[in-house]
PDB file of N, CA, C, O and CB in Angstrom:
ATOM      1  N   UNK A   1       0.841  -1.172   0.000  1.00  0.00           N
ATOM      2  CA  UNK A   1       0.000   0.000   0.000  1.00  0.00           C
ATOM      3  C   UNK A   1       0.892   1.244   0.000  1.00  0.00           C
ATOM      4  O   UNK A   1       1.888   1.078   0.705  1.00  0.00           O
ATOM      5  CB  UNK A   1      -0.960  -0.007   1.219  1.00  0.00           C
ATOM      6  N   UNK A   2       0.817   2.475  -0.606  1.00  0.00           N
ATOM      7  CA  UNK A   2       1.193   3.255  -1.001  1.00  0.00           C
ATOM      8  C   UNK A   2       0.947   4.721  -0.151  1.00  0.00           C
ATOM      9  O   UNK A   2       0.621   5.677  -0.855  1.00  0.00           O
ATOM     10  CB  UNK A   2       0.816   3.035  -2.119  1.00  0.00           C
ATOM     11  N   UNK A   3       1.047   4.895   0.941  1.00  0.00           N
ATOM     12  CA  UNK A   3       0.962   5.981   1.515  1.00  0.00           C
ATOM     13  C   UNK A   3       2.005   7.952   1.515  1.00  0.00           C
ATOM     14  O   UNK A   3       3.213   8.173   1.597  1.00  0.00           O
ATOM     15  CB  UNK A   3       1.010   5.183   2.600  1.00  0.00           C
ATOM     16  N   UNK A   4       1.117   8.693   1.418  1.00  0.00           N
ATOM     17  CA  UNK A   4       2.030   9.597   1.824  1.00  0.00           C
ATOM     18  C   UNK A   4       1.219  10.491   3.037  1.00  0.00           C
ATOM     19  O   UNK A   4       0.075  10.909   3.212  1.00  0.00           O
ATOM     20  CB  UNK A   4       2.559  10.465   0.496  1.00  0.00           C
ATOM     21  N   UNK A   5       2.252  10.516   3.614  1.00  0.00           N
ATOM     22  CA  UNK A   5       2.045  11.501   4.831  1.00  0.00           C
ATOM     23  C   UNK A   5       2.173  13.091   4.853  1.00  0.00           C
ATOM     24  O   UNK A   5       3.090  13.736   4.345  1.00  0.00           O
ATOM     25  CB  UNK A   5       2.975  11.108   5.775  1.00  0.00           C
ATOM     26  N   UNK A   6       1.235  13.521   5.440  1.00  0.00           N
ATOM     27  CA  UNK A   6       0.685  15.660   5.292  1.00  0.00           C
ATOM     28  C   UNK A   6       1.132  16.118   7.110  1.00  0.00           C
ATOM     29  O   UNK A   6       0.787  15.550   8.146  1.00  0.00           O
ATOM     30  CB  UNK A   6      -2.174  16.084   4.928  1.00  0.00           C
ATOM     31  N   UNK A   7       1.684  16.894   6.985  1.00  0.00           N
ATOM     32  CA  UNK A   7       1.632  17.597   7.843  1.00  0.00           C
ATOM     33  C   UNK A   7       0.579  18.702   7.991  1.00  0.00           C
ATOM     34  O   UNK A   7      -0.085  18.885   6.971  1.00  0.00           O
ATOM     35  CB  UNK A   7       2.664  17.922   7.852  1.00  0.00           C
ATOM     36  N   UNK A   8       0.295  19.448   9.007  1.00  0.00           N
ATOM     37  CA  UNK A   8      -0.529  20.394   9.219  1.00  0.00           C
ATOM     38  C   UNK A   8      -0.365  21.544   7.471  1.00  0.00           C
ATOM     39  O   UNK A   8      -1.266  21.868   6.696  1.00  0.00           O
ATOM     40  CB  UNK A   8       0.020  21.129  10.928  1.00  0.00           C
ATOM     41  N   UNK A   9       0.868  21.809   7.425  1.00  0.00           N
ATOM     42  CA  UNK A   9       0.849  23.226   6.677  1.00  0.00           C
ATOM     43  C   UNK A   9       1.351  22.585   5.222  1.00  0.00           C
ATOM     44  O   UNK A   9       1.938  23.501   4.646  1.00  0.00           O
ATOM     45  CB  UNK A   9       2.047  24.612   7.447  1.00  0.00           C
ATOM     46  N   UNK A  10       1.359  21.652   4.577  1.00  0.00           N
ATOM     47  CA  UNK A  10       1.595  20.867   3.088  1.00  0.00           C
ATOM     48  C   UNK A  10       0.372  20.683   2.171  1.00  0.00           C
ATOM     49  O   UNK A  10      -0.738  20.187   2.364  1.00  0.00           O
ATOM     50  CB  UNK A  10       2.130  19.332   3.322  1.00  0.00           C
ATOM     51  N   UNK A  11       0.971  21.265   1.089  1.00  0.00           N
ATOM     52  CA  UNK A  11      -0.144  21.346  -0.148  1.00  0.00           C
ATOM     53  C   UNK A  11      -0.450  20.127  -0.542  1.00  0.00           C
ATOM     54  O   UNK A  11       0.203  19.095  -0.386  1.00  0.00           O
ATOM     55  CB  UNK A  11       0.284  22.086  -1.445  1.00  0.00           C
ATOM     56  N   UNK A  12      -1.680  20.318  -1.166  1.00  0.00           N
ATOM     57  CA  UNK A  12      -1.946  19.184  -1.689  1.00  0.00           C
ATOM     58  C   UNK A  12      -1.639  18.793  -3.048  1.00  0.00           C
ATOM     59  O   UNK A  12      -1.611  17.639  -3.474  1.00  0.00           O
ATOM     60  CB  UNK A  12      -3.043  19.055  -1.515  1.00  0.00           C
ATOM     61  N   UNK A  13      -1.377  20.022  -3.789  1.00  0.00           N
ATOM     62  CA  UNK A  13      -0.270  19.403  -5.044  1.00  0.00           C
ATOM     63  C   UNK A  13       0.831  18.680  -4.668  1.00  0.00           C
ATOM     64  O   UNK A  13       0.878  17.550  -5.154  1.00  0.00           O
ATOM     65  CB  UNK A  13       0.428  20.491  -5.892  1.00  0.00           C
ATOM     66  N   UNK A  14       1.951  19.077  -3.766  1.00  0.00           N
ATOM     67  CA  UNK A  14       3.008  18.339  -3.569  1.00  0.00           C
ATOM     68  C   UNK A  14       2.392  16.717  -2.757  1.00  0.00           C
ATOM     69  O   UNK A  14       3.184  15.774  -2.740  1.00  0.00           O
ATOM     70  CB  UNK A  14       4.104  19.367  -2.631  1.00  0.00           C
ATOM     71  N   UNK A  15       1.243  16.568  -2.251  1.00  0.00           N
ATOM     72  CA  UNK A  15       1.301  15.289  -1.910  1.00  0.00           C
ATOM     73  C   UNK A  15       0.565  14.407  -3.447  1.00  0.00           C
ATOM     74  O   UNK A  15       0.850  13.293  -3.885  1.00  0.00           O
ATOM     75  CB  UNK A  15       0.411  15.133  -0.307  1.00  0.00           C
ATOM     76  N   UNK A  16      -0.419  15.408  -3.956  1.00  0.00           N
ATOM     77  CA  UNK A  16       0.151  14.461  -5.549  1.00  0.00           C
ATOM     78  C   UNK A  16       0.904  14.030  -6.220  1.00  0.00           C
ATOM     79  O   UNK A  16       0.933  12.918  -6.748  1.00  0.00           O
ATOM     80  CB  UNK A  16       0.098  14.633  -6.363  1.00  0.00           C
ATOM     81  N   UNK A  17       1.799  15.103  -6.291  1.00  0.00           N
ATOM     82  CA  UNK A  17       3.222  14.729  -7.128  1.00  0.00           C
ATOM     83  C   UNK A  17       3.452  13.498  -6.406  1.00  0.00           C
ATOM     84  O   UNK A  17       3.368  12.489  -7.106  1.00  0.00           O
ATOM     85  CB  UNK A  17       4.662  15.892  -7.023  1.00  0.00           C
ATOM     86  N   UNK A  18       3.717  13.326  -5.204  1.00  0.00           N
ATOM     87  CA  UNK A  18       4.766  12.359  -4.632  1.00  0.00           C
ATOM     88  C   UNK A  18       3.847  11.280  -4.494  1.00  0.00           C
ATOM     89  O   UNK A  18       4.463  10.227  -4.661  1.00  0.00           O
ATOM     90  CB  UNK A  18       5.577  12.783  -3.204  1.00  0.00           C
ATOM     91  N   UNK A  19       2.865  11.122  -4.305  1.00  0.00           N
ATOM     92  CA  UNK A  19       1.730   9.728  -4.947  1.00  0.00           C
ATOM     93  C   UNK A  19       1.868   9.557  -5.965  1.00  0.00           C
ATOM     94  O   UNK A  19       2.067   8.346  -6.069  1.00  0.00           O
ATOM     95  CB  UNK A  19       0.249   9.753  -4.987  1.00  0.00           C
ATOM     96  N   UNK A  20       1.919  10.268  -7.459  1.00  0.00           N
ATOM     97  CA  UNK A  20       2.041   9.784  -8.400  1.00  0.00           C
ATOM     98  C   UNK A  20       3.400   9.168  -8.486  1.00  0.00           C
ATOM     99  O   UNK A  20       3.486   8.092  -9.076  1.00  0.00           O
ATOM    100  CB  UNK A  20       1.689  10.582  -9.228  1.00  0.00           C
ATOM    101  N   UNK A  21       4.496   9.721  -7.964  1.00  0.00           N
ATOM    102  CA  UNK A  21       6.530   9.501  -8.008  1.00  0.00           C
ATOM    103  C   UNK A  21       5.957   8.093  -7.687  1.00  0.00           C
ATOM    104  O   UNK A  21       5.807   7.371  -8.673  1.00  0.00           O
ATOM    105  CB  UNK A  21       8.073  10.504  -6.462  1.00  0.00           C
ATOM    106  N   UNK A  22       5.479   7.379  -6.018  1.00  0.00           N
ATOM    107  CA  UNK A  22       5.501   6.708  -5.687  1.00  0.00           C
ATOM    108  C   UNK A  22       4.820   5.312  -6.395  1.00  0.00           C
ATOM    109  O   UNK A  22       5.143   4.125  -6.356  1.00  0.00           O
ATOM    110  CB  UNK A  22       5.336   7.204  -4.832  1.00  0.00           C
ATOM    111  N   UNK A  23       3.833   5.973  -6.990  1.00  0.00           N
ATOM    112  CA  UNK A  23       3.109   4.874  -7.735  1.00  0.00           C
ATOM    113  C   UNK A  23       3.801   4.486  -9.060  1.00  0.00           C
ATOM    114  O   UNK A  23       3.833   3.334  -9.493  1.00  0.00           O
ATOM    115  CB  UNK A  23       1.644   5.318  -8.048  1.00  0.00           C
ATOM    116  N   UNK A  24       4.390   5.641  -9.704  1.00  0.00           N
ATOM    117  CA  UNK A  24       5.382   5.081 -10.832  1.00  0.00           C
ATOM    118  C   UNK A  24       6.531   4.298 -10.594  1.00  0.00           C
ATOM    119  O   UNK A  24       7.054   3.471 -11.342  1.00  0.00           O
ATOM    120  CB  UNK A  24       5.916   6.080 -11.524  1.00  0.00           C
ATOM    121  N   UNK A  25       6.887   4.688  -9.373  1.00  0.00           N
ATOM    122  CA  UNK A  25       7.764   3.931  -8.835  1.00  0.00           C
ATOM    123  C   UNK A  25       8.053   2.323  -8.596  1.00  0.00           C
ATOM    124  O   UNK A  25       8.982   1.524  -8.714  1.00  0.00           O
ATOM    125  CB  UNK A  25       7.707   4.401  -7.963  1.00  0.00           C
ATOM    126  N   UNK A  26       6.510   2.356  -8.137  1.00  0.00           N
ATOM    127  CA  UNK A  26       5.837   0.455  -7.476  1.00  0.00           C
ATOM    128  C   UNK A  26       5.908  -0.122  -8.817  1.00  0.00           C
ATOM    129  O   UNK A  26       6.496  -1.203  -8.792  1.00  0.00           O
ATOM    130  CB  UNK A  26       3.708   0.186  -6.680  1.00  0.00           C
ATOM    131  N   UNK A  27       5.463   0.271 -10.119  1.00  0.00           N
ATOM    132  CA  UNK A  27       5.324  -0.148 -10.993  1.00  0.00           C
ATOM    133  C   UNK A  27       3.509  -0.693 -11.400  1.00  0.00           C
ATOM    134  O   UNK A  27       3.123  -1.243 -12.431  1.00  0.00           O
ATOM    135  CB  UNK A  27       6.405  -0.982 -10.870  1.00  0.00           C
ATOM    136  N   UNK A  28       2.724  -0.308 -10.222  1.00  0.00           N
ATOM    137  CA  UNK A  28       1.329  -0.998  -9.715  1.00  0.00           C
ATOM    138  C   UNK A  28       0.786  -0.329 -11.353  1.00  0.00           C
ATOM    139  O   UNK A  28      -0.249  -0.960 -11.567  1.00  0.00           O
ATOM    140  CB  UNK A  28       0.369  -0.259  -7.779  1.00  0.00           C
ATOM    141  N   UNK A  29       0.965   0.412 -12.283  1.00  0.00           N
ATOM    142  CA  UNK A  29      -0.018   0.752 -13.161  1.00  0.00           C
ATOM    143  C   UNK A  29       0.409  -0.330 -14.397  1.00  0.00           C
ATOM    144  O   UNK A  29      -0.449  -0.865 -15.100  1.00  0.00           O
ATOM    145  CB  UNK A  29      -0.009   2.456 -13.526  1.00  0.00           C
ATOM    146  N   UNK A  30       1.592  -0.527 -14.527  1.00  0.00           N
ATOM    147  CA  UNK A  30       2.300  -1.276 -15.059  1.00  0.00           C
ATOM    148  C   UNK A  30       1.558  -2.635 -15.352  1.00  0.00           C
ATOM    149  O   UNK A  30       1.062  -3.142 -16.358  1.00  0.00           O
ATOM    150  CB  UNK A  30       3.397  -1.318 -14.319  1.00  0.00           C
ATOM    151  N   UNK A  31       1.692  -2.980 -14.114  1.00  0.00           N
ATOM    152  CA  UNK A  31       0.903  -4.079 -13.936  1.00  0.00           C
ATOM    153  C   UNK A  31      -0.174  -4.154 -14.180  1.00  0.00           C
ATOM    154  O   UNK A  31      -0.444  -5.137 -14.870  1.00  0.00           O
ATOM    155  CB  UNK A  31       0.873  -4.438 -13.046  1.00  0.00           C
ATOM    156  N   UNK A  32      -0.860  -3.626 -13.961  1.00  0.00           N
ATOM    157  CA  UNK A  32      -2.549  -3.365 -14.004  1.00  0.00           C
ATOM    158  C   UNK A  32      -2.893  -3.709 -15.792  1.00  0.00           C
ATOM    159  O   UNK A  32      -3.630  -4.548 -16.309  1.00  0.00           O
ATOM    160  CB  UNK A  32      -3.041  -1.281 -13.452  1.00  0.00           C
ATOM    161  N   UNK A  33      -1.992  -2.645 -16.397  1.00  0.00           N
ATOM    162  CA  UNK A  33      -1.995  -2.092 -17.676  1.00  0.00           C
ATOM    163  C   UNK A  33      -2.258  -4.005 -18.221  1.00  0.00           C
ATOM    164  O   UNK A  33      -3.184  -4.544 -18.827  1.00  0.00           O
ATOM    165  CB  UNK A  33      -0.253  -0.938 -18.195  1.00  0.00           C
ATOM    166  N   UNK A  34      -0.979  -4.543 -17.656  1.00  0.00           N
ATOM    167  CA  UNK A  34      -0.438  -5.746 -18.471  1.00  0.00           C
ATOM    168  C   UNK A  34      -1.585  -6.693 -18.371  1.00  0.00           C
ATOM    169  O   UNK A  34      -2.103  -7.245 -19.342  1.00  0.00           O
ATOM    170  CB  UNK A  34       1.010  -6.430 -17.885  1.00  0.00           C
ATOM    171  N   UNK A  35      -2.136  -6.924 -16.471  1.00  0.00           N
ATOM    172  CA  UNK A  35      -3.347  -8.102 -16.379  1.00  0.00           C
ATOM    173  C   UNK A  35      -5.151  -7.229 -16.719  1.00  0.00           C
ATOM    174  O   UNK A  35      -6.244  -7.530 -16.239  1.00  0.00           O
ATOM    175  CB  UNK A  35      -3.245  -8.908 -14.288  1.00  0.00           C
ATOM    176  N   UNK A  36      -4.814  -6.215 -17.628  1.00  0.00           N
ATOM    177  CA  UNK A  36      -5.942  -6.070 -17.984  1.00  0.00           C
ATOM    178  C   UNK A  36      -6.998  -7.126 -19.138  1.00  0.00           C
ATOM    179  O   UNK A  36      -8.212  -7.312 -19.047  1.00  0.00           O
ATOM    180  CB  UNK A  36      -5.697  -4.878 -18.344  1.00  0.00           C
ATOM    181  N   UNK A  37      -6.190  -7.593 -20.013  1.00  0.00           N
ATOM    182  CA  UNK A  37      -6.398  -8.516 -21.016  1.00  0.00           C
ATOM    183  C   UNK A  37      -6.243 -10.100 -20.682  1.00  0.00           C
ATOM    184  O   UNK A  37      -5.489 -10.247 -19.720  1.00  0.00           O
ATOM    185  CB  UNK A  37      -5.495  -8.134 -22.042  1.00  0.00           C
ATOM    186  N   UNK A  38      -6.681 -11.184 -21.138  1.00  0.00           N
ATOM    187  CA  UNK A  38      -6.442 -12.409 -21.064  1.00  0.00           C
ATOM    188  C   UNK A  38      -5.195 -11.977 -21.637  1.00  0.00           C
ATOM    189  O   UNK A  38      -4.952 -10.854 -22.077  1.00  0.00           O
ATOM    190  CB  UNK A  38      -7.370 -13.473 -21.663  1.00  0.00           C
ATOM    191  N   UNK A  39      -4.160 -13.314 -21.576  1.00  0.00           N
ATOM    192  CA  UNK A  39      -2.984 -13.331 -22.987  1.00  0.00           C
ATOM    193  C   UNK A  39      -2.656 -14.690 -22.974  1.00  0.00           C
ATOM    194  O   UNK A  39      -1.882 -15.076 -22.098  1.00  0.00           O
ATOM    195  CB  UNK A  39      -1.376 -12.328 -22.867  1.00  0.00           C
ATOM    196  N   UNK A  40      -3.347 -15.912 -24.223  1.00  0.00           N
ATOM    197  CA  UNK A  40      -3.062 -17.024 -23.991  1.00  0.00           C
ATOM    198  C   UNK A  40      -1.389 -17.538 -24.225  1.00  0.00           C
ATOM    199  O   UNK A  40      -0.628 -16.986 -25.019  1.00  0.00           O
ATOM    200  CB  UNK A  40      -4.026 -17.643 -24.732  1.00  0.00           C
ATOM    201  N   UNK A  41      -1.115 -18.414 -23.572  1.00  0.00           N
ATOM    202  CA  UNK A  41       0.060 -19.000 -23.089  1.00  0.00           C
ATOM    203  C   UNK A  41       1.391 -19.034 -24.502  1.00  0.00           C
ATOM    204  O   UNK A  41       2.615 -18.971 -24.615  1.00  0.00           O
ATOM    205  CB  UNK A  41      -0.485 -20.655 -22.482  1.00  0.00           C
ATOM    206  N   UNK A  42       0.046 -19.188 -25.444  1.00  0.00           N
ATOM    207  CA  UNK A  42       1.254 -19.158 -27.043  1.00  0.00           C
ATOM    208  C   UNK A  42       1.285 -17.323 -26.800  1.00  0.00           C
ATOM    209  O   UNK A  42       2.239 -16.687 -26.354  1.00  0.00           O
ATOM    210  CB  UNK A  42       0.209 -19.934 -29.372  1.00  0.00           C
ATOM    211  N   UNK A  43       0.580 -17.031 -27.034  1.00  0.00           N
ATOM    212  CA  UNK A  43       0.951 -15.572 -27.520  1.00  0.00           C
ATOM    213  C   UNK A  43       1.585 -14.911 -26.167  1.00  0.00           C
ATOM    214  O   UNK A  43       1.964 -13.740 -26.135  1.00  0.00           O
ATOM    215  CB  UNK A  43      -0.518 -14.629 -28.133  1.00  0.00           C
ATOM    216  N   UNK A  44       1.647 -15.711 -25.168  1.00  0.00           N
ATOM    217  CA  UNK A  44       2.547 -14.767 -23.965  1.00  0.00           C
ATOM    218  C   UNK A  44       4.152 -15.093 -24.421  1.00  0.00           C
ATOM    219  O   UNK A  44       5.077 -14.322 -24.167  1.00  0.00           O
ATOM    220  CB  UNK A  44       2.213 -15.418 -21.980  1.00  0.00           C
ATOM    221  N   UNK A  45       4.310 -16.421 -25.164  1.00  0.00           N
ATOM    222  CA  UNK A  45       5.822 -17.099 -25.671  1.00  0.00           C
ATOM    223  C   UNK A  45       6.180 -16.277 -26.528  1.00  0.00           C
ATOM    224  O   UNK A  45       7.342 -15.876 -26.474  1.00  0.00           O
ATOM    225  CB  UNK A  45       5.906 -18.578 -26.362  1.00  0.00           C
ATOM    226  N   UNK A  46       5.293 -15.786 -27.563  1.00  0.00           N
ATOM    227  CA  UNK A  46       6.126 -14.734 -28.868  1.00  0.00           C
ATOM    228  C   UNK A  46       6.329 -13.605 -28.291  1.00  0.00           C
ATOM    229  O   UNK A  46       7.426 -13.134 -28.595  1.00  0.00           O
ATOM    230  CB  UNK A  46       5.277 -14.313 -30.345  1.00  0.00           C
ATOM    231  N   UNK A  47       5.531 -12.772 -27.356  1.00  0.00           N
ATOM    232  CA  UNK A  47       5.722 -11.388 -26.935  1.00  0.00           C
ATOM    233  C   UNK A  47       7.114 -11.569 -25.909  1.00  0.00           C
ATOM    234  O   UNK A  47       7.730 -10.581 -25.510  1.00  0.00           O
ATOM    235  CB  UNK A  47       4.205 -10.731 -26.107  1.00  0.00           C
ATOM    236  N   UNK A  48       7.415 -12.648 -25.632  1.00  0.00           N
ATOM    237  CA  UNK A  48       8.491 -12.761 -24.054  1.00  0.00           C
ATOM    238  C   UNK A  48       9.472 -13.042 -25.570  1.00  0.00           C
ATOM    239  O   UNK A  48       9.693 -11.999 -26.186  1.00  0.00           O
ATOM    240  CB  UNK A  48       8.213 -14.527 -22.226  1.00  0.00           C
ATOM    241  N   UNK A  49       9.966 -14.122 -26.098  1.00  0.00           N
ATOM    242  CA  UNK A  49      10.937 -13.994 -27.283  1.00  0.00           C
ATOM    243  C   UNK A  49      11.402 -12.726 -28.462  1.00  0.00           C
ATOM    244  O   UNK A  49      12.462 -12.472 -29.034  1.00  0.00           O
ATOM    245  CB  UNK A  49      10.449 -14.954 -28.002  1.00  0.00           C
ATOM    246  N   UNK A  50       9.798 -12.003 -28.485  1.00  0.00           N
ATOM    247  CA  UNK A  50       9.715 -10.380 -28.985  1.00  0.00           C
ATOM    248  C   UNK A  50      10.864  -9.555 -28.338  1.00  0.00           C
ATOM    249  O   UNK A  50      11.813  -9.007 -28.900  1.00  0.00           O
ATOM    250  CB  UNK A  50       8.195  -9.601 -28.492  1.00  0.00           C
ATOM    251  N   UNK A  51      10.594  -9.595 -27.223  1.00  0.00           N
ATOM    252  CA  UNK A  51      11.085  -8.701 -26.502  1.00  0.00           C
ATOM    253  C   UNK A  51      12.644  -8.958 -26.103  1.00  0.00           C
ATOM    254  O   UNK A  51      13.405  -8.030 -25.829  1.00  0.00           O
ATOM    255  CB  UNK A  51      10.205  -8.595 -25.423  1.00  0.00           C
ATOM    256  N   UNK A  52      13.026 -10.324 -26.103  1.00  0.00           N
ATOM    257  CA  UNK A  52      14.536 -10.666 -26.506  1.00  0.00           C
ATOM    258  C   UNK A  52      15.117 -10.450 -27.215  1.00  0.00           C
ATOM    259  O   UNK A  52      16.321 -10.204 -27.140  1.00  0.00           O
ATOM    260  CB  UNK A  52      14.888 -11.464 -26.657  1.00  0.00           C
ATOM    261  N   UNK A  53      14.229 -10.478 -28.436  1.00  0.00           N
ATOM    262  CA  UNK A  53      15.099 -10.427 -29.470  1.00  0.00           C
ATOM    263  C   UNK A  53      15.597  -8.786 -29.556  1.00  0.00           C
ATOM    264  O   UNK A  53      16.751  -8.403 -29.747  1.00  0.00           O
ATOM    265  CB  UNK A  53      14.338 -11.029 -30.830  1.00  0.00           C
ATOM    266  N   UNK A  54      14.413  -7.954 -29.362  1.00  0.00           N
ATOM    267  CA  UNK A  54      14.670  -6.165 -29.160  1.00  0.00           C
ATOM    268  C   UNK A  54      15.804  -6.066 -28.173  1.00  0.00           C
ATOM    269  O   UNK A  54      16.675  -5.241 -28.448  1.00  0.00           O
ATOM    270  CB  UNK A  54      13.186  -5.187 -28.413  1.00  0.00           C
ATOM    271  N   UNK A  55      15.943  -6.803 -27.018  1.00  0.00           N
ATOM    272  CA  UNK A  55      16.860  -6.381 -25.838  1.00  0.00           C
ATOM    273  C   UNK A  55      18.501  -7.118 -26.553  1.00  0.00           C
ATOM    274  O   UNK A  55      19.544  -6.790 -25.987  1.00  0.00           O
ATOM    275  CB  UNK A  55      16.163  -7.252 -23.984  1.00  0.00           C
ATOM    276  N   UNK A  56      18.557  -7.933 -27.587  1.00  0.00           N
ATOM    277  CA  UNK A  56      19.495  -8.523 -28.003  1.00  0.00           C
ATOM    278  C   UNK A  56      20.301  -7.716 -29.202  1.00  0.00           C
ATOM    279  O   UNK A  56      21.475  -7.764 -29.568  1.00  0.00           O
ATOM    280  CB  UNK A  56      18.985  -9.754 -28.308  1.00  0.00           C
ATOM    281  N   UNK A  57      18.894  -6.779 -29.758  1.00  0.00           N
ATOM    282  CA  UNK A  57      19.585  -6.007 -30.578  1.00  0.00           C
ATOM    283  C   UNK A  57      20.061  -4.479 -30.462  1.00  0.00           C
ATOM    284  O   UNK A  57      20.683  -3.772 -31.255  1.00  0.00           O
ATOM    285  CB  UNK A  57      18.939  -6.122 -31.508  1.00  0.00           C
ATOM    286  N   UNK A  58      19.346  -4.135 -28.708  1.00  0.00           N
ATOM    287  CA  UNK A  58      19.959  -3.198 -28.591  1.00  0.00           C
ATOM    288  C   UNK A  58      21.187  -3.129 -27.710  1.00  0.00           C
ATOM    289  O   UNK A  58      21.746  -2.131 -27.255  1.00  0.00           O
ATOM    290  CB  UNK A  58      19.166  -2.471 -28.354  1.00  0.00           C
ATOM    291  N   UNK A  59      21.478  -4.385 -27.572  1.00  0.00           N
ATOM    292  CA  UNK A  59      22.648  -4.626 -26.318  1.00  0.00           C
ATOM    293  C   UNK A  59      23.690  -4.249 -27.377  1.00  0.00           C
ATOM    294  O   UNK A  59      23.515  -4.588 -28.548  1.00  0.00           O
ATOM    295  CB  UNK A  59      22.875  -6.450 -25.436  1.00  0.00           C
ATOM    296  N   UNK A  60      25.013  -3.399 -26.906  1.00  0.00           N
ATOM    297  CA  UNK A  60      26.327  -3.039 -27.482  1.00  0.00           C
ATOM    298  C   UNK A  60      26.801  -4.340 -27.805  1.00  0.00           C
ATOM    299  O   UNK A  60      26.760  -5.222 -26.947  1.00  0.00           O
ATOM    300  CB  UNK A  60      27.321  -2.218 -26.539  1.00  0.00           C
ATOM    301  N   UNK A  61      27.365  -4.619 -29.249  1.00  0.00           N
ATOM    302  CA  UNK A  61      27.612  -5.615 -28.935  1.00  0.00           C
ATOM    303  C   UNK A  61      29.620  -5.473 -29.260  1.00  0.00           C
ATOM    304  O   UNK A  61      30.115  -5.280 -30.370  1.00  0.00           O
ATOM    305  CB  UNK A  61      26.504  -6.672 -29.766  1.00  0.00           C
ATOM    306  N   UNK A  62      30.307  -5.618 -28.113  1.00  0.00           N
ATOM    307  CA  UNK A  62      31.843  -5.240 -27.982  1.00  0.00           C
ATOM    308  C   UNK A  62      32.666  -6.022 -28.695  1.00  0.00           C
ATOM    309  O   UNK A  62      33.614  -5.505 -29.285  1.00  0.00           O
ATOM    310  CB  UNK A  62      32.368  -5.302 -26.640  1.00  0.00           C
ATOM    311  N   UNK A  63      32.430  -7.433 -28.756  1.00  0.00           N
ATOM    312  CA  UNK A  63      33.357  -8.370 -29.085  1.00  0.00           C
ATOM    313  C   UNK A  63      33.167  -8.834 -30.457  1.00  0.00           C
ATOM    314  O   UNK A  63      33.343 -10.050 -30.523  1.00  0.00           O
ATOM    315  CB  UNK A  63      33.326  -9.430 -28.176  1.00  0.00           C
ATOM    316  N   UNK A  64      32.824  -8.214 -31.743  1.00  0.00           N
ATOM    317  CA  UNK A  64      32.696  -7.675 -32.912  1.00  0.00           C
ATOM    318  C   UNK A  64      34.007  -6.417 -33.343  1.00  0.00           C
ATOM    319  O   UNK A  64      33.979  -5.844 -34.432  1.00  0.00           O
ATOM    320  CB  UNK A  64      31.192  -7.124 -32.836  1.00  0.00           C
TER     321      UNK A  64
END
């Protein structure tokens, strides 16, 4: 759970900002975003290999 704490004399913009920092932070929308949809088990395998293959081609590659 995600709390922020107010003192007597603190705005309430700055305790937004820092709820939103905090929640981007947790990653909780992230998530949300992702288990909004079913995603059957084949198509969770191409998007997880998708995404290797992107992280494979943007890795430096040195020993070339």
């Amino acid at each position: 759970m995600i709390e922020v704490k107010l003192d007597e004399g603190d705005r309430l913009e700055w305790a937004l900002k820092a709820f939103k920092k905090k929640v981007l932070k947790s990653g909780i929308l992230k998530e949300l975003r992702r288990k909004r949809h079913y995603v059957k088990p084949s198509e969770a395998r191409q998007l997880k290999s998708a995404a290797a293959r992107r992280r494979a081609r943007q890795k430096p590659r040195s020993s070339e």
